[in-house]
C-alpha positions as CSV (number, residue, x, y, z in Angstrom):
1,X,-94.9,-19.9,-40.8
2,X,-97.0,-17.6,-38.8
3,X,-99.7,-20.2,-38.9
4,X,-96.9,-22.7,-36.6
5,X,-96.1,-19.9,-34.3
6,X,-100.2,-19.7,-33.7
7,X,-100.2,-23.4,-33.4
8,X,-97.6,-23.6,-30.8
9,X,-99.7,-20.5,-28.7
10,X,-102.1,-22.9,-28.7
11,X,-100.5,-26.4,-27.9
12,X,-97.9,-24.8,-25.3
13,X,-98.3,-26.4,-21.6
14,X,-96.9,-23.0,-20.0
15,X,-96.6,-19.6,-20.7
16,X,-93.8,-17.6,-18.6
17,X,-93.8,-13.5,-18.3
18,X,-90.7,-11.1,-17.4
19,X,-91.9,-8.9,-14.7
20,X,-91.4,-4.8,-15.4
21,X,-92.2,-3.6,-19.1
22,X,-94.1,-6.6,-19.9
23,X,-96.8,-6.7,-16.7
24,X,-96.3,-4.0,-14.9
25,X,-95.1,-0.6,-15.2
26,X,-94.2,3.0,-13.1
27,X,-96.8,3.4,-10.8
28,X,-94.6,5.8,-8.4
29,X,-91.0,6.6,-10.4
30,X,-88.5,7.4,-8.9
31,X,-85.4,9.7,-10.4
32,X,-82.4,7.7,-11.6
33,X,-79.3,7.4,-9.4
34,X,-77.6,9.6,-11.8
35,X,-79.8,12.4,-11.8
36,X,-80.1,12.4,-7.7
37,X,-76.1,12.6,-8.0
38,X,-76.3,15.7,-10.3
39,X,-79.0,17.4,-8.0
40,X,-76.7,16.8,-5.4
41,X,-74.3,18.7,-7.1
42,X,-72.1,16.0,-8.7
43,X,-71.5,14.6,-12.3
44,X,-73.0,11.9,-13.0
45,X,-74.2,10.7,-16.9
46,X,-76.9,8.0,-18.0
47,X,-74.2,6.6,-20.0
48,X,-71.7,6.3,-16.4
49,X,-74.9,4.8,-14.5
50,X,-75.2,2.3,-17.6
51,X,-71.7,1.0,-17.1
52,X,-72.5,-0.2,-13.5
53,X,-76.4,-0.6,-12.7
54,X,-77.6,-4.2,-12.4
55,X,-78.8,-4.2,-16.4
56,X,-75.0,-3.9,-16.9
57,X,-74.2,-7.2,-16.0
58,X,-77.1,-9.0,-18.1
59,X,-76.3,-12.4,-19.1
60,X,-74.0,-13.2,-16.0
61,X,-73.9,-15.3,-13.3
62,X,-73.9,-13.2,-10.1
63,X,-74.0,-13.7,-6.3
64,X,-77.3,-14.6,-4.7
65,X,-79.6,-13.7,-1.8
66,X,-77.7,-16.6,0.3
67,X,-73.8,-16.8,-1.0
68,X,-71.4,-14.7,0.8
69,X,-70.9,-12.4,-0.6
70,X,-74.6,-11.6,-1.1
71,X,-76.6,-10.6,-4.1
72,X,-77.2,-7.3,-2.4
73,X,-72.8,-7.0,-1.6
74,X,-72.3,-7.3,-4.8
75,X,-74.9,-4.9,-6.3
76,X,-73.7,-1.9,-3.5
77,X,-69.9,-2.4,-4.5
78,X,-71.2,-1.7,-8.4
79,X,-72.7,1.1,-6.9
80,X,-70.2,2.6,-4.8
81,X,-67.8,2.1,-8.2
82,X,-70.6,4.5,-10.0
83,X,-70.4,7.3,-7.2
84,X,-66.8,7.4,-7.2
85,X,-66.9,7.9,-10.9
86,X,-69.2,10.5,-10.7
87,X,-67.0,12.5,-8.0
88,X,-68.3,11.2,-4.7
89,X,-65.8,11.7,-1.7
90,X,-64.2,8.6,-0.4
91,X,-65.5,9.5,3.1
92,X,-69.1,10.3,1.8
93,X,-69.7,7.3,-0.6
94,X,-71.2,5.0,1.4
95,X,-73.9,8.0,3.1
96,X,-74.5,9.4,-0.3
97,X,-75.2,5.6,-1.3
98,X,-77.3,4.8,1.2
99,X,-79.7,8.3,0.8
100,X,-80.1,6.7,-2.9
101,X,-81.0,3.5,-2.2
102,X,-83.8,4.6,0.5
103,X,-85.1,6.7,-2.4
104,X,-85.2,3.6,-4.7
105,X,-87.9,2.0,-1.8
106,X,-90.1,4.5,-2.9
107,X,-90.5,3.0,-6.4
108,X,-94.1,1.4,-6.5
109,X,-95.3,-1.0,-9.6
110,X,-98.7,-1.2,-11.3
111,X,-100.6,-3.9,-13.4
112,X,-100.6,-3.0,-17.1
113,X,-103.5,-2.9,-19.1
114,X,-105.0,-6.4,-20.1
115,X,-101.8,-8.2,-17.4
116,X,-104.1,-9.6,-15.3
117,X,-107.2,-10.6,-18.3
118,X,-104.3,-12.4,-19.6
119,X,-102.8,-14.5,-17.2
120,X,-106.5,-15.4,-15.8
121,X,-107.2,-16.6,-19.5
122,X,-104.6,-18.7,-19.8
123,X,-105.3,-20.5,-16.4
124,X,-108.7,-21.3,-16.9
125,X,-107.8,-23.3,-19.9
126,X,-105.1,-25.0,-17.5
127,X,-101.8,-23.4,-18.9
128,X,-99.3,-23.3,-16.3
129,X,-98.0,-19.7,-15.5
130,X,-94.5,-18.6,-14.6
131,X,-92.6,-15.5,-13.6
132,X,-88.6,-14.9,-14.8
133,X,-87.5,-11.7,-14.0
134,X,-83.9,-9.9,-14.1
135,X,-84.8,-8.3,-10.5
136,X,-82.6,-7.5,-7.7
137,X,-85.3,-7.6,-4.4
138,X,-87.7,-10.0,-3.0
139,X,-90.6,-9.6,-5.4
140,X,-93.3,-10.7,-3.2
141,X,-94.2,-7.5,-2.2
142,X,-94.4,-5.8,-5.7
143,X,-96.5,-9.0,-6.6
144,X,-99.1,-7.9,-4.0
145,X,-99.2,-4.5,-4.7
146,X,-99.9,-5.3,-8.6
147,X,-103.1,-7.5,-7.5
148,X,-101.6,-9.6,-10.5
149,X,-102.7,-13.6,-10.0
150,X,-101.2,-16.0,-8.7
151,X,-98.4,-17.6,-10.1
152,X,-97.4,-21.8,-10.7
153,X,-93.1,-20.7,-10.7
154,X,-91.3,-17.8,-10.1
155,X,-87.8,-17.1,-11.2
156,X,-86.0,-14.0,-10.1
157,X,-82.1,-13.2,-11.2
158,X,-81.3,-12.8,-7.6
159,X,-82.3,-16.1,-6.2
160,X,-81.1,-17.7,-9.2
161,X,-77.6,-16.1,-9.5
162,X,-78.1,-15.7,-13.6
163,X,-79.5,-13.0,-15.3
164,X,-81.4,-12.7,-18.6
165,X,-80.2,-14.1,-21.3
166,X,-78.4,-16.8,-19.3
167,X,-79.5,-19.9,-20.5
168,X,-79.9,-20.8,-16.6
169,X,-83.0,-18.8,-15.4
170,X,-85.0,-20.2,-18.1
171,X,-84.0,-23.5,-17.1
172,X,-84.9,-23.3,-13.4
173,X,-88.6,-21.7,-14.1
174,X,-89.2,-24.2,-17.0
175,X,-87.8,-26.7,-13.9
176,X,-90.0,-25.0,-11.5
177,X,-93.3,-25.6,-13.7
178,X,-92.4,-28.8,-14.5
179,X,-92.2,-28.3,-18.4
180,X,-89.4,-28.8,-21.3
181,X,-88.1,-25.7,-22.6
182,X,-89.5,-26.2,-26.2
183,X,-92.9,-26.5,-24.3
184,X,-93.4,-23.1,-23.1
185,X,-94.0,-19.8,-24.5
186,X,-91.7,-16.4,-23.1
187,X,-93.4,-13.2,-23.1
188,X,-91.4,-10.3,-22.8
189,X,-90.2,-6.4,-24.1
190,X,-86.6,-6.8,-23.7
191,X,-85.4,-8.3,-27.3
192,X,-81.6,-9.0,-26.0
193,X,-82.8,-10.1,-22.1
194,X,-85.9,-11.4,-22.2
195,X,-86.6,-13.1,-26.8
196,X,-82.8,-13.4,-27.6
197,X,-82.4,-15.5,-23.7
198,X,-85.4,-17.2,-24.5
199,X,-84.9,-18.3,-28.3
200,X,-81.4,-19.8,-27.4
201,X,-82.8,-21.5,-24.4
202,X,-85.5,-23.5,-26.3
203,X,-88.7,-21.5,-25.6
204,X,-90.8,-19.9,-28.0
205,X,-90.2,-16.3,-27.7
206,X,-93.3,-13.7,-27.4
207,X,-92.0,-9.9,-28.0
208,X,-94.2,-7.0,-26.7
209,X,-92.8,-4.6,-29.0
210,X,-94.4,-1.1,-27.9
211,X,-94.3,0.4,-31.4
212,X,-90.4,-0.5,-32.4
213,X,-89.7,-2.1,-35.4
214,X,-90.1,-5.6,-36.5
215,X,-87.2,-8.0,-36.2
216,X,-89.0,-9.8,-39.0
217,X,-88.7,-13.2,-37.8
218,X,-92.0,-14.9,-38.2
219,X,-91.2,-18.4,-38.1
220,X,-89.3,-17.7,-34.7
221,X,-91.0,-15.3,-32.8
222,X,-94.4,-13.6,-32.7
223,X,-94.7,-9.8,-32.3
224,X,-97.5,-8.0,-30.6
225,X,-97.5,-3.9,-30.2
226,X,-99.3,-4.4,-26.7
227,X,-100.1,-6.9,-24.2
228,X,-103.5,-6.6,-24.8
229,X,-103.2,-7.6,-28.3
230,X,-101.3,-11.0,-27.4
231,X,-104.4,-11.1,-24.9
232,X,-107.1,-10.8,-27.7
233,X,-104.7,-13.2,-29.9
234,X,-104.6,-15.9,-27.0
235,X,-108.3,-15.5,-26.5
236,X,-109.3,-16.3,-30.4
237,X,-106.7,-18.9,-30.5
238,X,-107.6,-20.8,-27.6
239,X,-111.6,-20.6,-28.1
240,X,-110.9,-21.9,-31.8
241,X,-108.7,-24.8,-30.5
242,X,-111.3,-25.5,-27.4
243,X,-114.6,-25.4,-29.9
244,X,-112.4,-27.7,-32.4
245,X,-111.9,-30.4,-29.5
246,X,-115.6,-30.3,-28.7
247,X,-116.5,-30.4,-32.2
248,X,-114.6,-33.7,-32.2
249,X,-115.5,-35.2,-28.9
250,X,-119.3,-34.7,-30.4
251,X,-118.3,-36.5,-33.6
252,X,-116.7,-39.4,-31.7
253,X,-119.9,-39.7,-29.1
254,X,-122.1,-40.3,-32.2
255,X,-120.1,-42.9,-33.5
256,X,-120.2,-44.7,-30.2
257,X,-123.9,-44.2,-30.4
């Protein structure tokens, strides 16, 4: 079973990556919304910021950049909903909210280890590369500030107006790339968002574990610790297949001979 997982590394025509946890990571954190509120002097709980961030709502279909209301309406009325609940005035909810949000901008990404080998390996032996992330801003900038390469389709939740797991925003990048589901391979760290999502939609899942257990499902998904052991995976994979094909492009030249 593993040995058809490897086979469909190799023979897949794209590979699509979520975004934060899989290539990039904290470069400048930030504090959560909850503990600002609580340094503010309010009362505010991981679990009451859980109920109403943006991960909340997983799954869904939500407003986007262009619909009225707008992706970022929709996201600020969770948010004022949050602050309430955690004992923000009425008449200072939308000041104590906006103070937050200004602090979020500071929030900076960086590349993972082995992101960028990766991605560069698989698009020198011509595999198309996508992007589908749950994300709630224009990504552009984080995508410059990564130095990650370029990619052939990106899918953000907030263009789309579906979020991780919905069947939808694997649609539209497999759409984008020009590829059937069952043809690409989805590399993620989120086993409910990011292999669940993918695995109903058709993909072949990829999970970048970081030390949690297995899910022991072989014959459906393949499990790496790191990204850069999926790297050094792809690498041997792809070499083996590409020295296979010369191997028998040789043997068919001497026949013609």
């Amino acid at each position: 079973m593993i040995s058809d997982i490897n086979e469909r590394l190799c023979s897949a025509k794209a590979f699509i990556f979520d975004f934060y946890g899989t290539l990039v990571e904290d470069d400048v954190a930030v504090p959560e919304m909850w503990q600002s509120l609580n340094m503010l002097g309010y009362n505010s709980s991981p679990e009451l910021q859980a109920i109403f961030e943006p991960n909340a709502f997983d799954g869904h279909i939500t407003p986007t950049f262009r619909s009225n209301p707008s992706h970022d309406d929709w996201i600020q009325s969770n948010w004022r909903q949050f602050l309430q609940h955690s004992g923000v005035p009425h008449e200072l909810v939308q000041a104590t909210l906006a103070q937050l949000l200004k602090q979020q901008q500071r929030f900076k990404a960086k590349s993972v280890r082995s992101a960028s080998f990766v991605l560069s390996l698989l698009r020198s032996h011509d595999r198309k590369i996508g992007l589908c992330s749950n994300w709630e801003s224009p990504i552009w900038p984080f995508l410059q500030d990564t130095g990650l390469p370029e990619f052939d389709a990106i899918s953000i939740s907030a263009e789309v107006g579906a979020r991780k797991p919905h069947a939808a925003i694997f649609c539209d990048v497999c759409s984008k790339l020009g590829v059937e589901p069952d043809q690409a391979i989805f590399v993620g760290d989120n086993w409910s968002a990011d292999i669940v999502g993918a695995l109903r939609a058709g993909l072949v899942p990829v999970w970048i574990r970081r030390d949690r257990g297995s899910r022991n499902l072989p014959h459906l998904v393949a499990e790496f610790d790191t990204l850069a052991e999926l790297a050094s995976c792809l690498r041997a994979i792809i070499l083996k297949a590409s020295s296979c094909h010369k191997t028998k492009e040789i043997a068919i030249a001497s026949l013609m001979l």
